[in-house]
Wavefront OBJ file of the C-alpha trace (Angstrom):
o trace
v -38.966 -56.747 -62.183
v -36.320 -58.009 -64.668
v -33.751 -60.043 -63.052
v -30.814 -57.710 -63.701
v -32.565 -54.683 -62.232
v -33.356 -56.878 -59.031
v -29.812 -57.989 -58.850
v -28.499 -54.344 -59.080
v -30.772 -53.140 -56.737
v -30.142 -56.078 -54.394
v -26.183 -55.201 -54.295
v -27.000 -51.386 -53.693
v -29.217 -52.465 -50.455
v -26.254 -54.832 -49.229
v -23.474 -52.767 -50.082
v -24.525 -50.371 -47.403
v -24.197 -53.004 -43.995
v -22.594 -51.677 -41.209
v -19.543 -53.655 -39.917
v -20.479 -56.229 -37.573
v -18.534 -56.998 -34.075
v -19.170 -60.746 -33.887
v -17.351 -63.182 -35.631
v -18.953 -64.996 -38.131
v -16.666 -66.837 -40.486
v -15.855 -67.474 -44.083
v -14.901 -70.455 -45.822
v -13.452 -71.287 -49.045
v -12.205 -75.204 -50.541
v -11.968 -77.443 -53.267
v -13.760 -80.691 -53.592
v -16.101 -80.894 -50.770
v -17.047 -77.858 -47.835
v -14.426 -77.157 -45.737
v -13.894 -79.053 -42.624
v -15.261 -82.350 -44.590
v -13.557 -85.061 -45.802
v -11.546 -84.447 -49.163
v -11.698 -80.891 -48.860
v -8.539 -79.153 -49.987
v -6.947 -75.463 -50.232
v -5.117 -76.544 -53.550
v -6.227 -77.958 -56.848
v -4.370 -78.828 -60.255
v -6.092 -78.049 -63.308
v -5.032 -81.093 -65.436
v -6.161 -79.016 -68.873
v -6.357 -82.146 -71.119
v -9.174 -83.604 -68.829
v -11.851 -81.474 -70.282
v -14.780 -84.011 -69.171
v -13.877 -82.856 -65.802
v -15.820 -81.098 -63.137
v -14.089 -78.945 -60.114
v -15.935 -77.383 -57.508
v -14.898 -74.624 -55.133
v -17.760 -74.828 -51.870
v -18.295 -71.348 -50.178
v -19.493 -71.861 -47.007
v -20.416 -70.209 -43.451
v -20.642 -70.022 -39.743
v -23.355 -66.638 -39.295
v -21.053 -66.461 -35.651
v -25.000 -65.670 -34.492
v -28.390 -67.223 -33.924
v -31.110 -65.783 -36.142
v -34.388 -66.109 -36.608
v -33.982 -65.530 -40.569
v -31.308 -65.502 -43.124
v -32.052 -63.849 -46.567
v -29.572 -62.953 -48.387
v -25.500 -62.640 -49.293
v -22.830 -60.601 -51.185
v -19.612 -61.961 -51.810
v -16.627 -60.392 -53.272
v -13.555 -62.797 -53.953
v -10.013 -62.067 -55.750
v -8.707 -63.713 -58.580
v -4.603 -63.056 -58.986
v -1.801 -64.713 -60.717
v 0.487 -66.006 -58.260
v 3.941 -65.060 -60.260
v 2.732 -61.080 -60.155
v 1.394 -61.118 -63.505
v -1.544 -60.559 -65.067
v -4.149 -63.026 -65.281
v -4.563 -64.800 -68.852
v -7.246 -64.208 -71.223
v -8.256 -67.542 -70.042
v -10.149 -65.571 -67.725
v -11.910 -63.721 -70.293
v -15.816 -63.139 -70.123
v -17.614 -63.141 -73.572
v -19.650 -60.321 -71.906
v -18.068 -57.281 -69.813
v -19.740 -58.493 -66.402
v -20.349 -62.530 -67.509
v -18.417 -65.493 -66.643
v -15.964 -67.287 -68.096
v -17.620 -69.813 -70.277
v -16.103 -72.531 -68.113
v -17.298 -71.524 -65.000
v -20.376 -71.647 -63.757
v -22.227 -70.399 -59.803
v -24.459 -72.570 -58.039
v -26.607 -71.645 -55.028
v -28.808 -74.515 -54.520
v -27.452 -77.376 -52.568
v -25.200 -80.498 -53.006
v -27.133 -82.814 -51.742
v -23.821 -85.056 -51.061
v -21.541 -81.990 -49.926
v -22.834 -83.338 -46.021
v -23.299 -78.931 -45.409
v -26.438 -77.789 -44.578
v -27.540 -74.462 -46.866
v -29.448 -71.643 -45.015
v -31.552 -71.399 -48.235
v -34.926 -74.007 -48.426
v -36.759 -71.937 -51.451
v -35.716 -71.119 -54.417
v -34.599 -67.029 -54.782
v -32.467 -64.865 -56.994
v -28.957 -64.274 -57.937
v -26.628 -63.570 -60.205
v -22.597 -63.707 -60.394
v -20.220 -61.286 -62.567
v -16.766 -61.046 -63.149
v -15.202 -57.607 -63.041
v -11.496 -56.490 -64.266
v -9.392 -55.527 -61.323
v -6.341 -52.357 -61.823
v -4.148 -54.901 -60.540
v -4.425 -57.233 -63.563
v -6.858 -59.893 -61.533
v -9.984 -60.626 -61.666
v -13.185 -59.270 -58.842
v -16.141 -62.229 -58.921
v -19.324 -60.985 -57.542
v -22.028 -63.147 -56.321
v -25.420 -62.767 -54.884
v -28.353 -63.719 -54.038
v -31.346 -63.417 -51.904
v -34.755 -65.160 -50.969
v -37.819 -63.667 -49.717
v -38.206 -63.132 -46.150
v -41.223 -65.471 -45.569
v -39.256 -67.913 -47.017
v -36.106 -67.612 -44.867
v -34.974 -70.191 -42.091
v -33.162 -70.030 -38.864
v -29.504 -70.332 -38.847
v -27.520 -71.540 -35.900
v -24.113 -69.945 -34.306
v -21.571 -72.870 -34.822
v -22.856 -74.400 -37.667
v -21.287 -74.312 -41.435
v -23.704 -73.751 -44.035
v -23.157 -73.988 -47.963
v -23.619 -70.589 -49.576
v -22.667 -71.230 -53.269
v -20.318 -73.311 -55.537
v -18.357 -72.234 -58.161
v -18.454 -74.866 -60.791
v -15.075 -74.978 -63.390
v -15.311 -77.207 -66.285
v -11.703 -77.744 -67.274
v -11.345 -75.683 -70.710
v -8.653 -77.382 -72.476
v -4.936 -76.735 -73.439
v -4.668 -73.399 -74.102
v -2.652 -70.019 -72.934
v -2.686 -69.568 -68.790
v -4.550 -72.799 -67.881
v -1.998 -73.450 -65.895
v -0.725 -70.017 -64.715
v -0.657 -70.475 -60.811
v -3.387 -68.658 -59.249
v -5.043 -67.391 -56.054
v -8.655 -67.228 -55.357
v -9.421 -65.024 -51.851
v -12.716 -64.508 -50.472
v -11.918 -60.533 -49.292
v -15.626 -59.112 -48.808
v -19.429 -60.477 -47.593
v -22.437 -59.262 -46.282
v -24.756 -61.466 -44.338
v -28.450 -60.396 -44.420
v -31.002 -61.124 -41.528
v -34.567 -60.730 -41.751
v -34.845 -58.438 -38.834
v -32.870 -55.523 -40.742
v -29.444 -56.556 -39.666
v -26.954 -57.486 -42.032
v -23.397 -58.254 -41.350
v -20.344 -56.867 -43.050
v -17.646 -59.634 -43.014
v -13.663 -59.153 -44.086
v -12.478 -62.485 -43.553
v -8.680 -63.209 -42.845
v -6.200 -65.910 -44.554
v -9.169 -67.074 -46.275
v -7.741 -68.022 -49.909
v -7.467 -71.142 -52.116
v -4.544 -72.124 -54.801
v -5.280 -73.401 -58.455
v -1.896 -74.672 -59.823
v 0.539 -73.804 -57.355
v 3.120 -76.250 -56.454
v 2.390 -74.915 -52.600
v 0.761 -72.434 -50.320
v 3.105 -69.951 -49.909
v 2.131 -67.787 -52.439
v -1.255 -67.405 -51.559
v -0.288 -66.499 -47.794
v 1.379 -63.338 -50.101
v -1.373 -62.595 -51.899
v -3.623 -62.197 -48.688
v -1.444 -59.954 -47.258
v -1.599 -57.624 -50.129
v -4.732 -55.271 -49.495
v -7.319 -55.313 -52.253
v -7.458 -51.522 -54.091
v -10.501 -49.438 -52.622
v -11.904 -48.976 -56.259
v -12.275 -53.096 -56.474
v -13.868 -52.990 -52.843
v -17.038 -53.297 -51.741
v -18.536 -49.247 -51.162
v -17.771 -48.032 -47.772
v -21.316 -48.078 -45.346
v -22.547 -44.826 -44.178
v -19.994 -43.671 -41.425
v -17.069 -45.444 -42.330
l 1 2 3 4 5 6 7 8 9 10 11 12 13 14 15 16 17 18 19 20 21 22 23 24 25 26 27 28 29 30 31 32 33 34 35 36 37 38 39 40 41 42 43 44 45 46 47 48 49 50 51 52 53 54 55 56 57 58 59 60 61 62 63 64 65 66 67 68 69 70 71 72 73 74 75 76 77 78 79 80 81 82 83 84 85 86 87 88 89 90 91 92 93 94 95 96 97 98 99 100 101 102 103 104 105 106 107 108 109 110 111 112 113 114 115 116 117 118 119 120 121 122 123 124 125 126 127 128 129 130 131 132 133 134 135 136 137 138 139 140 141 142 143 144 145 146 147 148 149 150 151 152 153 154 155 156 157 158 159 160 161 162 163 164 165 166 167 168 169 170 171 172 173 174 175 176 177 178 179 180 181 182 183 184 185 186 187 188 189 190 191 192 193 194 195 196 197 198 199 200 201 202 203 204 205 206 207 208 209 210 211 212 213 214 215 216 217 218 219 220 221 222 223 224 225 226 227 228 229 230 231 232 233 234
C-alpha cells in the first residue's frame, strides 16, 4: 500500500475514538522532554543563526497500563500571538507539506533521557493544514504493527515525536510571536481501545517576550471545521 493511502486510512480509523474517562496527559517543550532538565515553554528564534537546530519534544503519560501501544494522532495549533495572521514564513511548498524548515521525527533521542513507546520502526506522516482563523493545523501520525507494540506504564512519560526547526534566516515573520498548542490526540491500544485526549493549558511560545499570551490563546476554542471529526455518538 502506498504510504499516503496508509496514512489517510490510518487517520480515518483514529479519528473515530471514543472519549476516554482516564487521564492520560499531554506534553509539549522546547529543548529537552518536559519535566527534564533544560526543558522550556519559550524559545527565541535568533533568525541569523541559521546553522541552528530547535527541537520541540511531544511527549506522554497513557494515564493507563497496557499491554500494547500502536499508534497516535496529534492535532496542534499554530497562531500569531498579536491576533494576526501567521506569515508566509509558514508557507508549505505543497498544500499539506511542511515548511521547508521544519522537519517530524518519531524515532527516539537517544539523549532526550524519555523513554518512546515505539521499539520498531512503523509509519507516519505529518501535514500542515490552513486554519479560518489565519493559523496554522499540524497533523502528525503514526503507527506500528501490533506484534511489534510494547507495554506502556501509567506514570511514566514517553517521547512521541519531535518537531525539528532549522532556523530559516532573516526574512518576513521570523520573529512574529507565536503559539504552538497541542488541542487534539488519540492514543491507540492493541486491544481495540484507543483514547481520545483534549489536553488543557498545554501550549508553548516561539518569540514572545512572556507567557501571557499563550494562556489567551488556549482559552480561545479551536473552530470545529479545524477539529478532529466528532466519534460516533458525540
Amino acid at each position: 500500500m502506498p504510504r499516503s493511502s496508509f496514512v489517510l486510512m490510518l487517520l480515518g480509523m483514529l479519528a473515530c475514538a471514543p472519549a476516554y474517562a482516564g487521564e492520560p496527559r499531554l506534553f509539549l517543550s522546547w529543548h529537552a522532554p518536559y519535566g527534564r532538565p533544560g526543558a522550556s515553554d519559550r524559545l527565541w528564534m535568533d533568525c541569523q543563526r541559521m546553522n541552528k537546530l530547535d527541537t520541540l519534544f511531544m511527549s506522554f503519560d497513557p494515564g493507563v497500563t497496557t499491554s500494547g501501544f500502536t499508534s497516535f494522532l496529534a492535532t496542534i495549533r499554530i497562531n500569531a500571538l498579536d491576533g494576526d495572521t501567521l506569515s508566509s514564513l509558514w508557507d508549505s511548498p505543497s498544500a499539506t507539506g511542511l515548511p521547508v524548515w521544519m522537519k517530524v521525527e518519531w524515532q527516539p533521542d537517544s539523549t532526550s533521557g524519555c523513554g518512546t513507546p515505539f521499539h520498531s520502526s512503523g509509519m507516519g506522516g505529518a501535514s500542515l493544514f490552513h486554519a479560518r482563523d489565519g493559523g496554522r493545523v499540524l497533523r502528525i501520525v503514526y503507527a506500528v504493527a501490533p506484534q511489534d507494540s510494547v507495554d506502556v506504564e501509567a506514570g511514566q512519560r514517553y517521547g512521541l515525536a519531535r518537531i525539528l526547526i532549522r532556523r530559516p534566516g532573516v526574512g518576513p515573520g521570523c520573529h512574529q510571536p507565536v503559539c504552538i498548542r497541542w488541542t487534539e490526540a488519540v492514543l491507540s491500544h492493541i486491544a481495540g481501545v484507543s483514547l481520545s485526549v483534549t489536553p488543557k493549558g498545554m501550549a508553548v511560545s516561539l518569540n514572545a517576550s512572556s507567557g501571557a499570551g499563550c494562556a489567551e490563546a488556549v482559552a480561545t476554542p479551536p473552530a470545529k471545521s479545524d477539529s478532529l471529526p466528532p466519534a460516533p455518538g458525540r
